[in-house]
C-alpha positions as CSV (number, residue, x, y, z in Angstrom):
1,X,0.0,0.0,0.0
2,X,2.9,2.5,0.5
3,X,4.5,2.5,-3.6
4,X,1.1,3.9,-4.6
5,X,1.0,6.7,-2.4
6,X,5.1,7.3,-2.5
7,X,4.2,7.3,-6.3
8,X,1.4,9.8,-6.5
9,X,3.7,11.8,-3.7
10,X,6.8,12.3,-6.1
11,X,4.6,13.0,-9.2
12,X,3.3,15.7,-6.8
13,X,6.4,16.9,-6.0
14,X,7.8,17.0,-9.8
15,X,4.6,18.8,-10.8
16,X,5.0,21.3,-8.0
17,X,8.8,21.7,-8.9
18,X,7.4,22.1,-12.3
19,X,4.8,24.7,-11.8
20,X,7.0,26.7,-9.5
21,X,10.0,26.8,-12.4
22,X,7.4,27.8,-15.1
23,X,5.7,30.7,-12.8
24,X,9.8,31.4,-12.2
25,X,10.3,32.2,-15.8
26,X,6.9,34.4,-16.4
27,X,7.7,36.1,-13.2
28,X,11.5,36.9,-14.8
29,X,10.1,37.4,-18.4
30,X,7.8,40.0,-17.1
31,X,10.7,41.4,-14.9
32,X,12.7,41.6,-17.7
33,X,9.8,43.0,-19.6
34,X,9.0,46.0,-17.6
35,X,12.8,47.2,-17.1
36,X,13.4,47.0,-20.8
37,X,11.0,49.4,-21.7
38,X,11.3,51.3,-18.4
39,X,15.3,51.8,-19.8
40,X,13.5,52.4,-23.4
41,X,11.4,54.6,-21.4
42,X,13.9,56.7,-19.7
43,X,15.8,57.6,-23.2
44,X,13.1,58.3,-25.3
45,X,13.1,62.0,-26.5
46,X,11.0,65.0,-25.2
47,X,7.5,65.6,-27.2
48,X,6.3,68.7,-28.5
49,X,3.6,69.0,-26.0
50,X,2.0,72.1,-27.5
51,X,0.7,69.8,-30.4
52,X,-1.4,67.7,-28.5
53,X,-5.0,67.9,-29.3
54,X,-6.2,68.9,-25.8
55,X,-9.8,68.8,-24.3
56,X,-11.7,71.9,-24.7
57,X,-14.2,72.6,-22.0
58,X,-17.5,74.2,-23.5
59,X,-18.0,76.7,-21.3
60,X,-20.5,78.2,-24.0
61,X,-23.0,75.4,-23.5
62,X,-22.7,75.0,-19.6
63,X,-25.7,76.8,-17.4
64,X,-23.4,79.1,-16.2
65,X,-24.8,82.3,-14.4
66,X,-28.3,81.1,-14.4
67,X,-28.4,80.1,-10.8
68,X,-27.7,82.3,-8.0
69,X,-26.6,79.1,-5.9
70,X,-23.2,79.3,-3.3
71,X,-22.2,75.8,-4.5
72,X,-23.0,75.7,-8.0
73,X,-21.4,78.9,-8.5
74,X,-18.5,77.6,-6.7
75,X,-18.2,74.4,-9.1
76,X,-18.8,77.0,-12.1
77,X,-16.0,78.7,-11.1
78,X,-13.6,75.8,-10.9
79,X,-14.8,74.5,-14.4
80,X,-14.1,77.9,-15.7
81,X,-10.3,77.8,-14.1
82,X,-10.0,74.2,-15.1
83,X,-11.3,75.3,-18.7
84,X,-7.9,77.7,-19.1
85,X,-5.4,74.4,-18.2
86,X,-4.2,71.1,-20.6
87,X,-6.5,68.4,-20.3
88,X,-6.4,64.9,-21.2
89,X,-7.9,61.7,-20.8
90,X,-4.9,59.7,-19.8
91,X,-7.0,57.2,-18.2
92,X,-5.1,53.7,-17.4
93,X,-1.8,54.8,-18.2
94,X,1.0,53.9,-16.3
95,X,4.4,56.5,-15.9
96,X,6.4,54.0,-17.9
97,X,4.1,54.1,-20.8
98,X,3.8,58.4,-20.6
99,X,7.5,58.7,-20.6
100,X,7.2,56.3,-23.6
101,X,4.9,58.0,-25.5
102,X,5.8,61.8,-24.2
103,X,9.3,61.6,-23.3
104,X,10.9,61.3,-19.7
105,X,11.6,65.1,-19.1
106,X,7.6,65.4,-19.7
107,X,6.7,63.0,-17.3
108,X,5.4,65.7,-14.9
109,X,3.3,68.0,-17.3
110,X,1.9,64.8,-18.7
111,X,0.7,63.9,-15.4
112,X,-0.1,67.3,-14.1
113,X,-2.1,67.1,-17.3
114,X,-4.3,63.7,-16.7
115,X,-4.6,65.2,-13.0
116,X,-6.6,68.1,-14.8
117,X,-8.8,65.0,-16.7
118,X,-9.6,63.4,-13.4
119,X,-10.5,66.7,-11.4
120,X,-12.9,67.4,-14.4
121,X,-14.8,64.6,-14.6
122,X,-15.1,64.7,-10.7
123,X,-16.6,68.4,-11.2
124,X,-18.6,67.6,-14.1
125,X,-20.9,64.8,-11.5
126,X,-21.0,67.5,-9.0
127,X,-22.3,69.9,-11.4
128,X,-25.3,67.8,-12.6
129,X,-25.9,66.3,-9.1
130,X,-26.2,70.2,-8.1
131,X,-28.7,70.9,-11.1
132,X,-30.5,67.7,-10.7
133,X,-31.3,68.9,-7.1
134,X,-32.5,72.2,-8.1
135,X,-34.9,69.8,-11.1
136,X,-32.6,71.7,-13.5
137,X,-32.4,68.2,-15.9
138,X,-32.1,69.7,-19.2
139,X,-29.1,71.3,-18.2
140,X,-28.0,68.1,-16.0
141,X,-27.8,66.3,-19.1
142,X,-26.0,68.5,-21.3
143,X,-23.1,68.0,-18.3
144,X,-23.6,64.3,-18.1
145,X,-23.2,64.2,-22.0
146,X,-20.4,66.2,-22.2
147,X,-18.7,64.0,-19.1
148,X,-19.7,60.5,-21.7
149,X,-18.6,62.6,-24.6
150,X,-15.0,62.5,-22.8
151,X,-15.1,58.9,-21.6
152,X,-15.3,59.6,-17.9
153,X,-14.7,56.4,-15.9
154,X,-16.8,58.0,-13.0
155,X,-20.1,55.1,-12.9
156,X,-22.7,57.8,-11.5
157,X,-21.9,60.1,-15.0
158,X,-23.8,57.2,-16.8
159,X,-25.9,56.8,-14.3
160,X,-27.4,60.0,-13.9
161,X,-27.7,60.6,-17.2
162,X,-29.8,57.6,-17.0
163,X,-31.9,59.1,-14.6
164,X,-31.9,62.9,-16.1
165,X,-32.9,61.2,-19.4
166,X,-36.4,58.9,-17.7
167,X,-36.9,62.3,-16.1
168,X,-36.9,64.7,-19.6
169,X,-38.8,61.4,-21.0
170,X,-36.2,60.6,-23.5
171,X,-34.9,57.4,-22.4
172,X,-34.9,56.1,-25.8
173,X,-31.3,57.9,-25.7
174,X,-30.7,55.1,-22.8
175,X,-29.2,52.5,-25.0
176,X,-26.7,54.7,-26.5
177,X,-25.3,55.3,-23.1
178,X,-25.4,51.5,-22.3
179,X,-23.7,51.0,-25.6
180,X,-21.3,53.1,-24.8
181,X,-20.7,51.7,-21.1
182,X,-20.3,48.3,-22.9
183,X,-17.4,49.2,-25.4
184,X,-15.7,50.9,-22.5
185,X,-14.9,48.1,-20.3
186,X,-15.1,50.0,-17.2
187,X,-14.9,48.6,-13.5
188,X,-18.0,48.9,-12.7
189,X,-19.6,48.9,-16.2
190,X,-21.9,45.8,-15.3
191,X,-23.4,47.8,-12.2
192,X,-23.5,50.5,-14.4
193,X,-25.4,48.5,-17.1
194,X,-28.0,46.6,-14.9
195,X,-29.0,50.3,-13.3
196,X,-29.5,51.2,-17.1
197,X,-31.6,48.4,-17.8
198,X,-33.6,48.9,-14.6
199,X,-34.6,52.5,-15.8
200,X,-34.9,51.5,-19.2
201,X,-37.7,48.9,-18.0
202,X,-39.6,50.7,-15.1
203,X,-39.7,53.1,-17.6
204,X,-41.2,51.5,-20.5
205,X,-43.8,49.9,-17.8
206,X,-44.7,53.4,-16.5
207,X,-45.4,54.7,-20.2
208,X,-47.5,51.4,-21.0
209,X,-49.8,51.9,-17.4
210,X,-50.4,55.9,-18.6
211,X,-51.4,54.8,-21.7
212,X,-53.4,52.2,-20.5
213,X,-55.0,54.6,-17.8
214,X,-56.2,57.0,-20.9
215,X,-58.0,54.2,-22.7
């Protein structure tokens, strides 16, 4: 009775010995990987950062001035400060790949740069949650829109939209935003989807029960 198990315990032991050499190799290939092109990284020549097709802000389309409101005027005036900086979505890049792609001596505009994207897209929600409060939805939207126009990765942009959209009756534009969600593989892109298609359905069920109401 003891070869069997002394059997099955060296084949074990060889496939652990095994395993732990192959994840040895694709931990050192991956090592090797990432300080090749962090050395590739650290050589590669200084971009011309003023031809970079920057975000513009529309200031022109934003409900600015139209409330006399502490907080949204306090968010207006950030968007308006923000509006006069570089902006991009840099979304998911890592240092290594920006000093790749902009040049090492740019590393810190690039990511003063994507700090700009990610205080925008934070301002933009507060924006529309402050409209959306005041039942300002119209306006809401236009925010939101702009914010999925950008690819924000912030879930309650789609999500209020969502809502601002059953509220203004137009959530036949709900699909495009799930469509979009979709093709963005975001983190929370399934939450963001199944709140969608919740809207999408108690919305369609309130239209059909007011028409059925009339008859």
């Amino acid at each position: 009775m003891a070869f069997p198990f002394l059997t099955i315990f060296i084949i074990f032991v060889l496939w652990l010995a095994l395993r732990y050499a192959t994840v040895k190799k694709k931990t050192s290939e991956k090592y090797d990987n990432f300080w090749g092109k962090e050395a590739q990284a650290n050589n590669t020549p200084a971009k011309d950062l003023s031809t970079l097709d920057y975000l513009k802000i529309p200031v022109n389309r934003f409900p600015f001035d139209k409330w006399e409101d502490d907080e949204i005027q306090m968010i207006e005036g950030q968007i308006k400060e923000l509006s006069e900086k570089r902006i991009l979505n840099l979304t998911g890049k890592t240092n290594t790949e920006l000093k790749l792609e902009y040049g090492t001596a740019n590393l810190d505009a690039m990511t003063e740069i994507g700090d700009n994207f990610n205080t925008l897209i934070v301002l933009l929600v507060d924006y529309a949650k402050a409209l959306m409060q005041r039942g300002d939805y119209e306006e809401a939207a236009k925010v939101l829109e702009y914010g999925a126009s950008v690819r924000s990765d912030i879930s309650s942009n789609y999500m209020l939209l969502g809502d601002c959209y059953v509220a203004l009756h137009k959530q036949k534009q709900i699909p495009v935003i799930r469509e979009q969600v979709e093709s963005m593989n975001l983190m929370l892109g399934h939450k963001i989807v199944s709140y969608l298609d919740d809207l999408l359905a108690n919305a369609d069920a309130n239209h059909e029960n007011f028409e059925l109401s009339e008859e």
